[in-house]
C-alpha positions in Angstrom: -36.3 -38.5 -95.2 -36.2 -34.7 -95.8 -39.1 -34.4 -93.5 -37.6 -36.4 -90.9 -34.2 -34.6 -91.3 -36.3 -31.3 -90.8 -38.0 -32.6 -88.1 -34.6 -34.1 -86.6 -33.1 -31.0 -86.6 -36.2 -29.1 -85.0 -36.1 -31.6 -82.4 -31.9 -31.5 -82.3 -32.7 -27.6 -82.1 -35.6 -27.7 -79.5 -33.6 -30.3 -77.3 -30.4 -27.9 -78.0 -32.1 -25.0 -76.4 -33.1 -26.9 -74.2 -30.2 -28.4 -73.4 -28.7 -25.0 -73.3 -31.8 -23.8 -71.0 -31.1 -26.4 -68.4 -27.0 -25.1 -68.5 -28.5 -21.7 -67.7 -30.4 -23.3 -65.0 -27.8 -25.3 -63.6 -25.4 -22.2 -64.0 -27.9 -20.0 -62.3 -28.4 -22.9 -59.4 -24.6 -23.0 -58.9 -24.4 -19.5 -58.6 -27.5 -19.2 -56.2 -25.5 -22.6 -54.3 -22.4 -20.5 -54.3 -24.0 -17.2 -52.7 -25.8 -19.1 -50.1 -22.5 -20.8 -49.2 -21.2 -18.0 -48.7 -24.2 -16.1 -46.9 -23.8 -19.2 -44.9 -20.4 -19.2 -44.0 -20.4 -15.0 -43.3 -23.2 -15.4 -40.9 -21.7 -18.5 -38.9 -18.7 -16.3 -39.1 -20.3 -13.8 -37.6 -22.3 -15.8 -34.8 -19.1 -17.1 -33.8 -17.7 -13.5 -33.5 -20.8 -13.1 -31.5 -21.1 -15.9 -29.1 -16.9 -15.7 -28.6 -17.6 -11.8 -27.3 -20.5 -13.2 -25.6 -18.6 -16.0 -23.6 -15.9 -13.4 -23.2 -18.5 -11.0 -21.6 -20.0 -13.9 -19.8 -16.2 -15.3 -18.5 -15.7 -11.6 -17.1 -19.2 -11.0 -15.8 -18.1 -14.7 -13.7 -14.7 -13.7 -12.6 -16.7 -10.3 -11.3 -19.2 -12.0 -9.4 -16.6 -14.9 -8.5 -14.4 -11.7 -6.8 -17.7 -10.1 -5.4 -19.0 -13.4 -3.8 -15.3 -14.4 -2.3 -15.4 -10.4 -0.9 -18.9 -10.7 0.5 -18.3 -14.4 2.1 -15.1 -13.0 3.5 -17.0 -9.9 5.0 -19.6 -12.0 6.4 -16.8 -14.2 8.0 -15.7 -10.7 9.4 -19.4 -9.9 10.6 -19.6 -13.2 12.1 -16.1 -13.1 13.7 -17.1 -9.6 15.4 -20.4 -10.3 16.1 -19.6 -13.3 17.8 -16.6 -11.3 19.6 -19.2 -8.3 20.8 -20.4 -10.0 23.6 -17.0 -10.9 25.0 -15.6 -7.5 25.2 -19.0 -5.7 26.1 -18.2 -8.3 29.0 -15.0 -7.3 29.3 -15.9 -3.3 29.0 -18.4 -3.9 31.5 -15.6 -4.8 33.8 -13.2 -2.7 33.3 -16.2 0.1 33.8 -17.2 -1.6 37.0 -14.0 -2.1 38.1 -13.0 2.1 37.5 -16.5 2.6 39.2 -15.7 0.4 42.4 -12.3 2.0 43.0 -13.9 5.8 42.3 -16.3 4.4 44.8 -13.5 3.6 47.3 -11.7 6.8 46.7 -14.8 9.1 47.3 -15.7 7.1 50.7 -11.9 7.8 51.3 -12.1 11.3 50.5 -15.8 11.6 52.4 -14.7 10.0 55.5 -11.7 12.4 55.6 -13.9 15.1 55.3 -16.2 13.8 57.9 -13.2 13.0 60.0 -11.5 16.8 59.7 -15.0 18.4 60.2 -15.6 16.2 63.5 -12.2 17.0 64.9 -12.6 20.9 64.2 -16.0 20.3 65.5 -14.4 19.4 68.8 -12.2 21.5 68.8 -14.4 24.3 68.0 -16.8 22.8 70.3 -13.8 23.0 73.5 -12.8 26.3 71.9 -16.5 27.5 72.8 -16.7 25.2 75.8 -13.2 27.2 77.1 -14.8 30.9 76.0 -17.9 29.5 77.6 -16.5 28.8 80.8 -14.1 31.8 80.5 -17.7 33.9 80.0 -19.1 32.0 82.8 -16.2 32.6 85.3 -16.2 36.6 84.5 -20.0 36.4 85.1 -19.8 34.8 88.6 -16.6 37.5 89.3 -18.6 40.0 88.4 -21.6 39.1 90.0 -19.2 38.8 93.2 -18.6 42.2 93.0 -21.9 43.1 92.6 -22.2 44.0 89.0 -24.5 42.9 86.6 -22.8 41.6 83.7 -25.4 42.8 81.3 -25.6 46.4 82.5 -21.8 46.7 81.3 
């Protein structure tokens, strides 16, 4: 009995350490469960943190483009508007242009044929002027030449 109490009680000892052993173990487990819990729930913290400023930065960066794609669609709809308008009033500049060149047109054949008109009439009338100092040089040539004179002696 002695012998099996002594080896009871190493066995009650060895099973006591390592009962105690497996405490530490489970303990230390715990603790290690407990830490990367809370590793865990600091970095899902964190990548939620991250992906909210991301879809933040992504929600303005689609508002932007959203504005700039409205602003370009309605500048092409101006482009468009214009461009298809150019050919009308290049039409209608053409036009008015013609039509200020036909009446300058009508004005200078006004203008021309007034000139052309005065300068024939003081044409004739120079030209009967001369006709009349012609005569009036002819008639004192035959005078003088009645009397006898030579009108180019005098």
């Amino acid at each position: 009995w002695r012998d099996m109490t002594w080896q009871e009680k190493a066995d009650n000892k060895g099973l006591n350490r390592r009962l105690w052993d497996l405490e530490k173990a489970l303990d230390h487990a715990r603790k290690d469960k407990q830490d990367i819990h809370e590793e865990m729930t600091r970095r899902c913290q964190e990548l939620q943190k991250q992906t909210a400023a991301h879809s933040q930065h992504l929600e303005v960066m689609v508002k932007s483009l959203q504005e700039q794609l409205s602003t370009r669609l309605w500048e092409g709809q101006q482009n468009q508007e214009t461009v298809s308008q150019a050919p009308a009033e290049r039409d209608r500049t053409i036009t008015q242009l013609q039509g200020r060149h036909d009446a300058m047109e009508r004005e200078y054949e006004k203008i021309l044929h007034g000139s052309l008109d005065l300068a024939l009439a003081e044409m004739a009338e120079a030209s009967q002027h001369w006709e009349e100092v012609g005569t009036a040089i002819t008639i004192r040539k035959e005078r003088l030449h009645e009397f006898g004179l030579n009108p180019l002696e005098i």
